[in-house]
C-alpha positions, 0 to 999 in steps of 0.5 A: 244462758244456762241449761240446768240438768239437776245440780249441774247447769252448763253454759251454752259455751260448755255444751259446744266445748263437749262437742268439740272435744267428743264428751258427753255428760257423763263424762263432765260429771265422771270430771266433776265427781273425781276431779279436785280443785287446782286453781281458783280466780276471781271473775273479771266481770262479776267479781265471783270465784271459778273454780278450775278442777282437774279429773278424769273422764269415762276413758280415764282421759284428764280434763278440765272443768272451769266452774262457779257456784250459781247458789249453795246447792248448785254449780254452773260449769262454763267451760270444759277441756281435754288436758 
């Protein structure tokens, strides 16, 4: 399950993981938007690519975000973390 916010859909997983580390949304985007791909893996069930990608919060604190493509125009983050 997955809530969409515009191009960006976050697992119930993520939203929890934000919570627990103290993010908010704009920090998991101010991740996405300066963060750069560091590794990449093939989903064990599915069979779909995540993409894990280091960047920055608001604070300048790294962190991760892991996240896949649901189609070309949107991603699904499903999970994020403090490095």
């Amino acid at each position: 399950m997955a809530a969409w916010l515009g191009a960006y859909g976050l697992t119930i997983h993520t939203l929890e993981e934000l919570e627990h580390d103290g993010l908010t949304g704009e920090d998991l985007e101010q991740i996405l938007l300066s963060g750069r791909i560091v590794g990449r893996q093939r989903d064990a069930e599915t069979g779909h690519r995540k993409y894990l990608v280091l960047g920055r919060c608001l604070s300048e604190d790294p962190a991760y975000a892991v996240v896949k493509f649901a189609d070309p125009k949107r991603v699904l983050v499903l999970t994020v973390f403090l490095a």
